[in-house]
N, C-alpha and C positions, 0 to 999 in steps of 0.2 A: 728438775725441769724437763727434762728428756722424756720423763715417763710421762709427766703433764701432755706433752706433745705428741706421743706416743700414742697415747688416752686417746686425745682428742680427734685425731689423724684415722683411728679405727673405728668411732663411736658411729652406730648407725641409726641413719634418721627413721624414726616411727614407720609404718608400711603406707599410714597414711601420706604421709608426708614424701611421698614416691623413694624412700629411700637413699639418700645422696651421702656423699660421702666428703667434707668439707674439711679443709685445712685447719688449723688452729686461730692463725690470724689471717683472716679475707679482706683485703681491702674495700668491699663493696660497701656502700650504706645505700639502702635498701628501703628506707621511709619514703612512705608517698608511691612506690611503685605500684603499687595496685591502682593508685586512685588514675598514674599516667598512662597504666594499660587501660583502662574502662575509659578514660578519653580520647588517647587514642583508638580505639577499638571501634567506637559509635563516631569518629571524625573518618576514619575510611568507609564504613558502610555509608556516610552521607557521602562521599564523594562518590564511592563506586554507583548510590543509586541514580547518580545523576549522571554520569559519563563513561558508564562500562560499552556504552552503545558509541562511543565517538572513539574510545580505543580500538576498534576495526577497522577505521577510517570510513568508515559507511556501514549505517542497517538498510540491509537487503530487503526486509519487510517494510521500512519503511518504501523502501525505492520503488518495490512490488506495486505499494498503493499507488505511489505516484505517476510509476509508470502507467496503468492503467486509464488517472483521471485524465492525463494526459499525452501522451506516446502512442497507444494502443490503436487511436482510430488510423495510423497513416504508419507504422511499424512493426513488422516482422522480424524471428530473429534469426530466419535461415533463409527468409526470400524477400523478394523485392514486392512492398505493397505500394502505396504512395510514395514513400521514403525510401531509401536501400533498406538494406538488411542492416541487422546492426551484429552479427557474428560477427568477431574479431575487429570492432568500433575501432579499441586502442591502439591496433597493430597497423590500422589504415590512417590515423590521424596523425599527420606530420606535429603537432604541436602538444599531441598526447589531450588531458586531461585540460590544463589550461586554457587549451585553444577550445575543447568542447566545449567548455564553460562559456566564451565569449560566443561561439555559435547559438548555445542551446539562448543564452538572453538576448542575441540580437542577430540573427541569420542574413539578414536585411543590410546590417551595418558591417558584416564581414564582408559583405559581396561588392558594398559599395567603398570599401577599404582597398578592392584591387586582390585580396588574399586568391590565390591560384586556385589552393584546395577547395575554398569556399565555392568559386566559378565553377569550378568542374563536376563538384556535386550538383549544381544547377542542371548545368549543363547534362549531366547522366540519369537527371528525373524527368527527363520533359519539357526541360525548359522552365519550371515550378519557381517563380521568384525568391527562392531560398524557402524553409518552413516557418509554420507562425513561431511569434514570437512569445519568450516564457521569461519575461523581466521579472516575474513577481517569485518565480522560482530564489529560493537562494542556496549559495554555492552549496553549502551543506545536503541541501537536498537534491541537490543536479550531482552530488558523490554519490549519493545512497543510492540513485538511480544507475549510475554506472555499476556498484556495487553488485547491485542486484542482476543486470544485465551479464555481468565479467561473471561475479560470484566467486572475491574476493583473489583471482587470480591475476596473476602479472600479465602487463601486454602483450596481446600475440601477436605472431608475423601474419603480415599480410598472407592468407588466403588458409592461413590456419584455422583449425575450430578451436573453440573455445574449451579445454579441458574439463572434462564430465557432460558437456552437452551433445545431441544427436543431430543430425542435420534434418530432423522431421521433430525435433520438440523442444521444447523450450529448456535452458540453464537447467541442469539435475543442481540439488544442492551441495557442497563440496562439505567433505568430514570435515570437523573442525570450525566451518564457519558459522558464524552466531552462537559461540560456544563462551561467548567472552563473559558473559554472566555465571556460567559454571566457573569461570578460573575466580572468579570475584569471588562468590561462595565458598572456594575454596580456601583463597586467603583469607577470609572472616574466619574460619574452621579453623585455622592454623593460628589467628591469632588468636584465639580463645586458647588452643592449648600452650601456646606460649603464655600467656598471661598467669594460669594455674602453675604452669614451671614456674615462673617469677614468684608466684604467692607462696611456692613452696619453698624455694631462697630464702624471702625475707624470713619467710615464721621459722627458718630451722636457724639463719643467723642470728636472730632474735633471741632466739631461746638460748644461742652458745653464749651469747656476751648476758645473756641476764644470770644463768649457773656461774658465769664466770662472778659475775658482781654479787652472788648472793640470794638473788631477786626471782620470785616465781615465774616458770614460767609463761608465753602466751595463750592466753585462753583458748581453749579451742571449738573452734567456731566452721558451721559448713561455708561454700562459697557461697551460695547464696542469701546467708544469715548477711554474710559480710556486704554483697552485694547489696542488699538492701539499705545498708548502714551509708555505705556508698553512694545512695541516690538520695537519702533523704540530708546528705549534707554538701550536695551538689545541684541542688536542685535549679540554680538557673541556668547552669549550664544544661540540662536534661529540656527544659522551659525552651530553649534558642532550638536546640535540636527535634524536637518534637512540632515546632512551628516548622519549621525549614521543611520538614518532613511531610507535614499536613498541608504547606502549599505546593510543595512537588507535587503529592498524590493528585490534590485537586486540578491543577493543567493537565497532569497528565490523564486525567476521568476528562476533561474538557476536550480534552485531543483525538480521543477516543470516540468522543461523540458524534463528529464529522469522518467516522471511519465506518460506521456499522450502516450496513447494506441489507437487500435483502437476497443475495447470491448464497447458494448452499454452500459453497465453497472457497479458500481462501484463494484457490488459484482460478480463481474469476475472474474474463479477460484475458489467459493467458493463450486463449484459442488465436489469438492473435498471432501466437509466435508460432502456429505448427498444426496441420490438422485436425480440425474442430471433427473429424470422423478417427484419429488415433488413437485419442485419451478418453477412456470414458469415463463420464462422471465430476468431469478436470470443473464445468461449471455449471448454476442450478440450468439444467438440461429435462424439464419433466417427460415423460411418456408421455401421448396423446394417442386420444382413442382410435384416431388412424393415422400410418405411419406418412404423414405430407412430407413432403422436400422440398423444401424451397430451393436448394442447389438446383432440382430438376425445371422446377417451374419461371422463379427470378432469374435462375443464371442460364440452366442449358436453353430455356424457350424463352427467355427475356421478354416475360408477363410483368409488365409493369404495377408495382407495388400499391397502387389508387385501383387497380381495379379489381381487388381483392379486399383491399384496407377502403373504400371508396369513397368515406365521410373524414377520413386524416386531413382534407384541406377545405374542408366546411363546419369542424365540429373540435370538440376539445379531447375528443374518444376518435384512434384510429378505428376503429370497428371491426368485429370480427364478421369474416364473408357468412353470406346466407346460403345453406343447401343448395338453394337458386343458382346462386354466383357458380358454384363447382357444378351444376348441372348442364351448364350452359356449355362446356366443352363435354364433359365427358358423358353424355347424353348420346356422343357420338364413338367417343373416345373409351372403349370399355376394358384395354387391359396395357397393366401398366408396365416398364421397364425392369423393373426390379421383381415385385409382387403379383404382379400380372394381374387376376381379376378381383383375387382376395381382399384387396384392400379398396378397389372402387366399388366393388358388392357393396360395402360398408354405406357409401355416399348412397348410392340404390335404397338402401333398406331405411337411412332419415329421410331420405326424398317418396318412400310408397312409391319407388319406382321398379316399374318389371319391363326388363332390357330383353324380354322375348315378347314381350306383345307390345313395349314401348307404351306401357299405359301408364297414369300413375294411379292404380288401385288401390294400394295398400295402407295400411297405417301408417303415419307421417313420426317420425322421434327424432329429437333434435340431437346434434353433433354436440356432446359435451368437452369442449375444448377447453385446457389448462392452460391458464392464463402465466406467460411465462414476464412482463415486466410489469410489478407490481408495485405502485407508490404508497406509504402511508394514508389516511383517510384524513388527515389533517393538509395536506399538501393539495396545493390546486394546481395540476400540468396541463397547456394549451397545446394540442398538436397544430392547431389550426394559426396559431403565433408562434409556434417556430418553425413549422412548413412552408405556409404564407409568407407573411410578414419577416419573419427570419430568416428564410432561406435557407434553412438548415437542412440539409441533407438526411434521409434516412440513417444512414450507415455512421452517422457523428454520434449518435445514442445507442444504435442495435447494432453495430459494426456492421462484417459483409454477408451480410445474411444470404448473400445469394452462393456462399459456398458454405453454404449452412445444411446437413442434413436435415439435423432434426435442430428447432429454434432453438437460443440457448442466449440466456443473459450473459453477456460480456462487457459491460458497464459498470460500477458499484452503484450507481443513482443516489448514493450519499449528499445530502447537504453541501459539501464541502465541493466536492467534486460537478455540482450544478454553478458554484461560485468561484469556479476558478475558470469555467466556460465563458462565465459572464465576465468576467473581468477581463479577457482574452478576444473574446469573439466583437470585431468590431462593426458597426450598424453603418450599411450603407447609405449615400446620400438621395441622388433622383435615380431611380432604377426602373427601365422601359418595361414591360410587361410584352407577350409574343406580341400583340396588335401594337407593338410601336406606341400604345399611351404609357405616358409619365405616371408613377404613383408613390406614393407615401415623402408626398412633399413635406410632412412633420419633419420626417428626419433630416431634411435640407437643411429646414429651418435650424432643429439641435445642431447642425455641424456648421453653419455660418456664427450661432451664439458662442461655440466654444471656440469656436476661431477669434472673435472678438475678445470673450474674455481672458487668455491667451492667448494674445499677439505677442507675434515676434518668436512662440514656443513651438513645438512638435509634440504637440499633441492629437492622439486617437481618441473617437470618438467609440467608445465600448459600451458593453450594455451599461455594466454597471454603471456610468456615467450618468447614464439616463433613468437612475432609481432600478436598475435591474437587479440589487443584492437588496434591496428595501423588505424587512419581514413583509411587510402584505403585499407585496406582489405574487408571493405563493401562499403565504398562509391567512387566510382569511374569511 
């Protein structure tokens, strides 16, 4: 008996078989383990596909986009735009995260709760009736935006920066964060090779108690022979998981759809948080054939934006100015702050202008300007309805163009991101015009009907309300 033991205690398993070195009598039984590793194995990669993004407590990328659709036109993240700054949000907010939450879905309903902090933000923007409101936001996605803003670090004290940001640029990304999908891939990695440990358990226990009993022993077979054995006699289970899997994929190609822009870059918009003349390249920024500034012309000479764009409030097309339009000043005006005459020569030379005899002589070539917001050809956009009739501000779609060097998309123009303007942006009722006449009595009319058919409610009249998220109001 001794030597049996003996035997059995030194016997070594095959090379295949990773070599293990197993007692005589192992308590283990071992049947069926392969079939619970391969289930369990495809029951975590369906959980991690689905929620390795909510183990962060927020995706950044997602917040990214949202802050954009939304945040972008009225916040900065080291200076005061419309809004404060939002460097060190956390460290300033007596109520932390929770209380953001309540502000970010009802700004209006914090102020009129009496909350101090809420007041005083009022109070420190101008008097600004608290900011719009973002009901449709949910909590989940008003994290990802803190997420993104913080960059996965703890709250800081009031007047701290934000760890890895500069005070001229937006959140640097922090090691580590958005890495949660690597740690997932890793644990699938790890289960796989625990699973082959296991398979090599069972087949070396297997084979001790069949020598023992007499019996040949298990056939040997690769893991993947086995594998296959494995699916073709589990096959609903494999059915359940392959659905689950094809309906994730497909929301998630759905979610995707209302994300894709046509900015060259992912961090488009984020000129908002920091010198649109520091980062080059940061958003689609093209060259133009001469170097304009709009900083110089909109902001430092406060050239107002119609009399360059001149058809934005008669037409569906802002328009791009005529040689004409830039001849009209610099006719007189021949060299410039920066480039001096190098770059008005240029205007000279599309206009057949000669600025020493002041004739126009010469061949006339037109200004080839790169057209920097670009919508699909399926898409129909009114400038003249949401300038006019909307009242929409330049700078809600091209942000501040007027500390703009050189123009530069900072919007996504995505689908998504047009429908959640509409959903938000609410449709005034009788609005005077400068001569003191009343106009677009319709819209009276829609906000007496929704009054009526909500009575007694609080409800906004918004675009969408009024067929503004309707497919043919843009596509058609």
């Amino acid at each position: 008996m001794s030597y049996e033991v003996h035997r059995i205690h030194d016997k070594q398993i095959p090379m295949s078989n990773y070599m293990f070195r197993l007692p005589a009598k192992f308590p283990l039984r071992n049947k069926g383990m392969a079939g619970f590793s391969i289930k369990f194995l495809l029951s975590f990669i369906l959980v991690g596909f689905f929620s390795f993004n909510s183990l962060a407590g927020g995706d950044p990328k997602n917040g990214e986009k949202l802050f954009k659709s939304n945040c972008a036109t009225c916040h900065k993240f080291s200076a005061k735009l419309t809004g404060p700054a939002l460097e060190g949000v956390l460290g300033r907010t007596p109520g932390g995260k929770e209380w953001l939450h309540k502000w970010i879905h009802s700004a209006a309903a914090m102020v009129k709760s009496g909350d101090e902090h809420a007041k005083k933000l009022v109070a420190d923007n101008a008097g600004i009736n608290g900011m719009s409101e973002f009901g449709f936001l949910t909590d989940p996605e008003i994290d990802d935006i803190i997420e993104w803003v913080v960059i996965g670090k703890d709250p800081v004290k009031p007047g701290d920066a934000v760890a890895g940001t500069t005070t001229d640029g937006p959140p640097k990304e922090q090691a580590g964060s958005g890495n949660t999908i690597y740690y997932v891939l890793g644990s699938i990695v790890l289960l796989i090779i625990l699973m082959n440990v296991f398979r090599a358990v069972r087949i070396s226990l297997q084979n001790e108690v069949n020598r023992k009993k007499g019996k040949p022993e298990v056939e040997e077979i690769t893991f993947y022979e086995e594998a296959k054995k494995w699916c073709a006699t589990n096959r609903r289970f494999l059915g359940i998981c392959g659905i689950v899997l094809v309906l994730g994929g497909t929301k998630s190609c759905w979610d995707s759809c209302f994300q894709i822009g046509v900015y060259a870059h992912s961090n488009a918009g984020q000129y908002m948080l920091a010198d649109p003349t520091s980062a080059k390249d940061r958003t689609y920024k093209p060259e133009q054939p001469i170097k304009f500034s709009h900083k110089l012309h909109a902001g430092d000479n406060e050239i107002a934006c119609q009399y360059c764009h001149s058809t934005v409030e008669k037409s569906k097309h802002a328009g791009i100015p005529t040689v004409n339009i830039c001849m009209n000043c610099h006719k007189g005006i021949t060299s410039g702050p920066v480039y001096k005459e190098a770059e008005i020569s240029k205007i000279y030379a599309a206009a057949g202008f000669n600025s020493k005899t002041g004739a126009y002589d010469g061949p006339q070539n037109p200004i080839k300007w790169v057209k920097v917001h670009n919508l699909p050809d399926h898409v129909s956009f009114s400038h003249v309805h949401h300038v006019v009739v909307g009242k929409q501000d330049c700078a809600n779609c091209h942000g501040d163009v007027k500390k703009m060097t050189v123009a530069e998309q900072v919007s996504p123009l995505t689908m998504g991101w047009c429908i959640d303007c509409h959903r938000k942006t609410e449709v005034p009722g009788l609005v005077a015009d400068a001569k003191g006449v009343t106009v677009n009595p319709y819209y009276q009319k829609l906000h007496d009907n929704l009054a009526a058919k909500y009575k007694g409610q609080k409800v906004k009249l918004t675009v969408d309300k009024m067929g503004g998220i309707e497919c043919g109001k843009c596509h058609y």
